[in-house]
C-alpha positions in Angstrom: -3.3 8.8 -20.2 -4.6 7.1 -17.3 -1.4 6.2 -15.8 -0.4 9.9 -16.4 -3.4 11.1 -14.8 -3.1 8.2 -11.4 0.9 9.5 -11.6 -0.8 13.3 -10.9 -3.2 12.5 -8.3 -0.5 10.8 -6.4 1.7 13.3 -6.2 -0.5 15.7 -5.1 -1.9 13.1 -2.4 1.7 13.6 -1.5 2.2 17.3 -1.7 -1.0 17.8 0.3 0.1 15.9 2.8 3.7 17.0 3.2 2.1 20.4 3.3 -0.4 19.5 5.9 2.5 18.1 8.2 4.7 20.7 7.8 2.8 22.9 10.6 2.6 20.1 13.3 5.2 20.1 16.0 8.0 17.7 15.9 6.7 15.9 18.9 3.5 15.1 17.1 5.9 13.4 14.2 7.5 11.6 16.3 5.0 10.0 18.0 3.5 9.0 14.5 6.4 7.9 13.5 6.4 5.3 16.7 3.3 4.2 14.9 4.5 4.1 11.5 8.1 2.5 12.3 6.7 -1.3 13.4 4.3 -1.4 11.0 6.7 -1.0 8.4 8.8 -3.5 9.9 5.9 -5.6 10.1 4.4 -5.3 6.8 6.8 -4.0 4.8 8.8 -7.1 3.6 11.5 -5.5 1.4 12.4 -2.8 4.2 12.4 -5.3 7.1 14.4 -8.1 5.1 17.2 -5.4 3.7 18.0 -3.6 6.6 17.8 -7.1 8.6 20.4 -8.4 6.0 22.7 -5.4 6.4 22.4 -5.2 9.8 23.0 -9.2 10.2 26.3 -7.6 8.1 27.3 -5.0 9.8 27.3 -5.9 13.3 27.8 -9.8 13.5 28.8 -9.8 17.1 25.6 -8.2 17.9 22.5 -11.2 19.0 19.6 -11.4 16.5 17.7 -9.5 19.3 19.8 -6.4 19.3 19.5 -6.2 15.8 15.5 -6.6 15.7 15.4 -4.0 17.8 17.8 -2.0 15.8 15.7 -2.5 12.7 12.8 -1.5 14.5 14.0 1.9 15.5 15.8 2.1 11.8 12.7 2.5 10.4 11.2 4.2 13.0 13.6 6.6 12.2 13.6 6.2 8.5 9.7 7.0 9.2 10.3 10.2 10.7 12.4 11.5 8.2 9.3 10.9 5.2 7.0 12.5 8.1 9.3 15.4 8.6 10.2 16.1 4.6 7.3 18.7 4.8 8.6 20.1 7.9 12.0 21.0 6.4 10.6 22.0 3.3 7.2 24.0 3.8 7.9 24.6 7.5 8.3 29.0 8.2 11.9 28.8 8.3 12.5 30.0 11.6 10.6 27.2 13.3 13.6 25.0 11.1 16.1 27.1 12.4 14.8 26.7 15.7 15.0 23.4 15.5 18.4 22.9 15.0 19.1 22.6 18.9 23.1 22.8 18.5 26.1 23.1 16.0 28.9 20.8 16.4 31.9 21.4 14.2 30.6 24.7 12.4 34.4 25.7 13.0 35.6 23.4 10.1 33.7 25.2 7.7 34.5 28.5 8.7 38.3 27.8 8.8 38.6 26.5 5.5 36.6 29.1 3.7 39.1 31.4 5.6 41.9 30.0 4.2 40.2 30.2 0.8 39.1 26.4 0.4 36.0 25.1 -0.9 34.1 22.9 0.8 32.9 18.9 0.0 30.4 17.8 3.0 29.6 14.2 2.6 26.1 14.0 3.5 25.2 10.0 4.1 21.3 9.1 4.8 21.5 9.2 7.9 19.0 11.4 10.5 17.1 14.2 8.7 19.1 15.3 5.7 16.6 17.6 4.4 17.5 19.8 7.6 21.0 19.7 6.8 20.5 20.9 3.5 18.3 23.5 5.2 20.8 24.9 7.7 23.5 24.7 5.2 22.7 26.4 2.2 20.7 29.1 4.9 24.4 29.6 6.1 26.9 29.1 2.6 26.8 29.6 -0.9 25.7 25.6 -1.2 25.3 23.3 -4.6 24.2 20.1 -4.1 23.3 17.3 -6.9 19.8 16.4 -8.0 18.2 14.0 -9.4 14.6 14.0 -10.3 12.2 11.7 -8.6 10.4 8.9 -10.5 7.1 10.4 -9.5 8.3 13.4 -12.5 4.8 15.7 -10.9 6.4 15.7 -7.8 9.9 17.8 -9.2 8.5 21.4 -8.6 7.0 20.4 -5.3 10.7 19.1 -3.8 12.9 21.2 -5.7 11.2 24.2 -4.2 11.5 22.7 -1.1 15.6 22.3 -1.4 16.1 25.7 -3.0 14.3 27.6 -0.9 17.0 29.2 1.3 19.7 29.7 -1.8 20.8 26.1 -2.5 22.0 25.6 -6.4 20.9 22.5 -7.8 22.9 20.9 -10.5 22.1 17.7 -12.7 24.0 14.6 -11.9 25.5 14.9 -15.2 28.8 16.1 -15.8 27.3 19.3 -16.9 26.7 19.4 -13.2 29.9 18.0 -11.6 31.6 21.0 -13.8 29.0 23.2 -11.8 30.4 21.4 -8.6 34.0 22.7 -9.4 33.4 26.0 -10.1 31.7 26.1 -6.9 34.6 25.1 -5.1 37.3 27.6 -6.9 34.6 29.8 -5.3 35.7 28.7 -2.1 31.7 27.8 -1.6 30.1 24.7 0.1 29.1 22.1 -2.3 27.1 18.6 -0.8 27.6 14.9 -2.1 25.7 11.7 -0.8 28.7 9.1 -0.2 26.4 5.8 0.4 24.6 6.2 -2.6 26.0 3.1 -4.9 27.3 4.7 -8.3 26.4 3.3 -11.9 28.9 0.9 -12.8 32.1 2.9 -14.5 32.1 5.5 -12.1 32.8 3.9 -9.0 35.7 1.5 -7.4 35.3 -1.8 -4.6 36.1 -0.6 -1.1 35.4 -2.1 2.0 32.2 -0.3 4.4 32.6 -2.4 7.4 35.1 -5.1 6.4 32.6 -5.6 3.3 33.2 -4.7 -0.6 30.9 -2.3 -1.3 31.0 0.1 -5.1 31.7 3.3 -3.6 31.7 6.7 -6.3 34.8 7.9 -7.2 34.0 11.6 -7.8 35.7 13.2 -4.5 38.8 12.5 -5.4 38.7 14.4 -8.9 37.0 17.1 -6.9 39.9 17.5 -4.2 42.5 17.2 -6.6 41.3 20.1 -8.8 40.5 22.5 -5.7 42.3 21.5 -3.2 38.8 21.7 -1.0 38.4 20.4 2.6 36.2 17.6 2.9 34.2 17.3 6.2 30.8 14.9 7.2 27.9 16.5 8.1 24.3 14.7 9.1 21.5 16.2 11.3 20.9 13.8 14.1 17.4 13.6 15.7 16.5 14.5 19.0 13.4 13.0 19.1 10.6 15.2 19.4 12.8 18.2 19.8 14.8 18.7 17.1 17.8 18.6 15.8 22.3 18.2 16.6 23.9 19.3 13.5 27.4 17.5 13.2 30.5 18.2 11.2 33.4 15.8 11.8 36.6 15.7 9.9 37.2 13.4 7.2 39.2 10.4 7.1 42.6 11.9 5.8 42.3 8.9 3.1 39.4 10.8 1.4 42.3 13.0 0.0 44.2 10.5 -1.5 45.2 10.8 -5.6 44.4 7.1 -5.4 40.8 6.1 -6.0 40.6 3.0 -3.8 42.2 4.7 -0.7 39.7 7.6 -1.0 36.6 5.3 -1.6 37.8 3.4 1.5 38.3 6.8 3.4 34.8 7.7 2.5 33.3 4.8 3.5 34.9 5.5 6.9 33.4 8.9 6.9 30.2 7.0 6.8 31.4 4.7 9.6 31.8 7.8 12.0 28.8 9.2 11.5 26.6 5.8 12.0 28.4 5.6 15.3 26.4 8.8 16.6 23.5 6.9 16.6 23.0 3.6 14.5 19.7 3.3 14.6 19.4 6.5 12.3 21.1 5.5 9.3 19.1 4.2 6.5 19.7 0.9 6.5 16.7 -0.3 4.1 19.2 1.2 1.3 20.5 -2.0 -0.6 24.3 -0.6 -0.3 25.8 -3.9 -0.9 24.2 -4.3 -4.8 26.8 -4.4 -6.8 29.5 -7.0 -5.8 33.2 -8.1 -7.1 32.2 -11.4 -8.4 29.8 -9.6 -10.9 32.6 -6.9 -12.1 35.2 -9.8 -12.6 32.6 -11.3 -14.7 32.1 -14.7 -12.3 29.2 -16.9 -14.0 27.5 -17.3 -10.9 27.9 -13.8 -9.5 24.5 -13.6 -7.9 25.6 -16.5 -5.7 27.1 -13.6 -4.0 24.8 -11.0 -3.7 23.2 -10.2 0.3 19.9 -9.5 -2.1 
């Protein structure tokens, strides 16, 4: 009973203050989030040490300065996005929609619905993706996954939130990948988070930058059942403006019958849109879990592990 009742009070700690940021101007967020992002680096061992590690991974040409500071404005980044959560969800939508300073790409969408394709946007964690999900299901028919957070009082608040401008949220279940397809005969927009590491079964090895990583294997039973266009779309920060919305065309790998050339075409989806602006990818995310040595069944598999 008591953790049930700590569990409540926390989540409406939280509520109350997404709500209460949600009316402050983006400059004001930003500028806490310049106060936020080092502390977190400071204090926060787990954050600082992961994205340190993936970074140290990633870009191994780069000095161990460069990549300090890189981690730094990570999670100054990765602060912004918490701060901003009430923004894209409570916010009056037309300040949201103002904030979205420019469209890039909106014409790959519109041509494929016009040839009567569904569309698959691979949404990675990079710059706000609340406001992605915003502007897209303000603009489509959109269904996106969900999974409820651990914090189960918090569901109503952030479900709201996403569904607020006609979004369709489905279980990640496959009651709610058969949801996903039916979307997409529809010719509708459906979203899918492609650096998100899959439960092991549902996933195949494929390299994210030269590296192994388990990538999910669902696109490539999506496209060959629809025949949908797959395109990348992240909402990259202007800071203390707004928003640069960003649809780039997928790798052509991604529509590949074979599971391992589509992981790996993915995973270069993923690769293009970190190159917009590294430093606002989510690179606290432990992406590198799961590794070969563990699926072959190597006695000393966590020799291997980054973490």
């Amino acid at each position: 009973m008591a953790d049930t009742r700590s569990t409540s009070l926390q989540a409406r700690a939280i509520g109350t203050l997404w709500k209460a940021l949600a009316g402050r101007r983006l400059g004001t967020l930003w500028r806490l989030s310049r106060l936020a992002g080092p502390l977190v680096h400071r204090f926060s061992r787990r954050e600082r040490e992961v994205t340190e590690i993936n970074l140290a991974e990633v870009y191994p040409a780069r000095s161990a300065a460069e990549r300090r500071r890189l981690a730094r404005e990570s999670l100054t980044h990765s602060s912004a996005t918490m701060l901003e959560l009430g923004f894209a969800w409570m916010g009056a939508p037309e300040r949201v929609e103002a904030s979205i300073l420019e469209v890039h790409g909106r014409e790959l969408l519109d041509e494929a619905r016009a040839e009567g394709r569904g569309v698959i946007v691979l949404a990675p964690h990079f710059g706000n993706w609340e406001v992605l999900n915003f502007w897209l299901s303000g603009h489509f028919p959109f269904t996106a996954m969900y999974e409820p957070p651990k914090i189960t009082a918090l569901d109503p608040v952030i479900r709201q939130g996403r569904e607020r401008m006609g979004a369709s949220l489905v279980p990640t279940n496959p009651r709610g990948v058969a949801a996903l397809l039916k979307a997409l005969k529809r010719c509708e927009a459906i979203g899918i988070l492609p650096d998100q590491e899959p439960d092991w079964g549902s996933g195949v090895f494929a390299p994210f930058f030269d590296r192994p990583a388990y990538t999910a294997t669902l696109l490539p039973k999506l496209v060959a059942r629809t025949e949908a266009r797959v395109v990348t779309g992240v909402a990259r920060r202007i800071p203390g403006r707004g928003f640069e919305l960003h649809f780039l065309a997928a790798d052509e790998r991604v529509y590949s019958p074979d599971e391992a050339e589509s992981a790996t075409g993915v995973n270069a989806c993923v690769e293009a849109a970190i190159a917009l602006d590294p430093a606002q990818y989510q690179w606290e995310y432990k992406r590198y879990r799961k590794v070969v040595e563990e699926q072959e069944g190597v006695p000393n598999h966590q020799a291997f592990r980054l973490y």
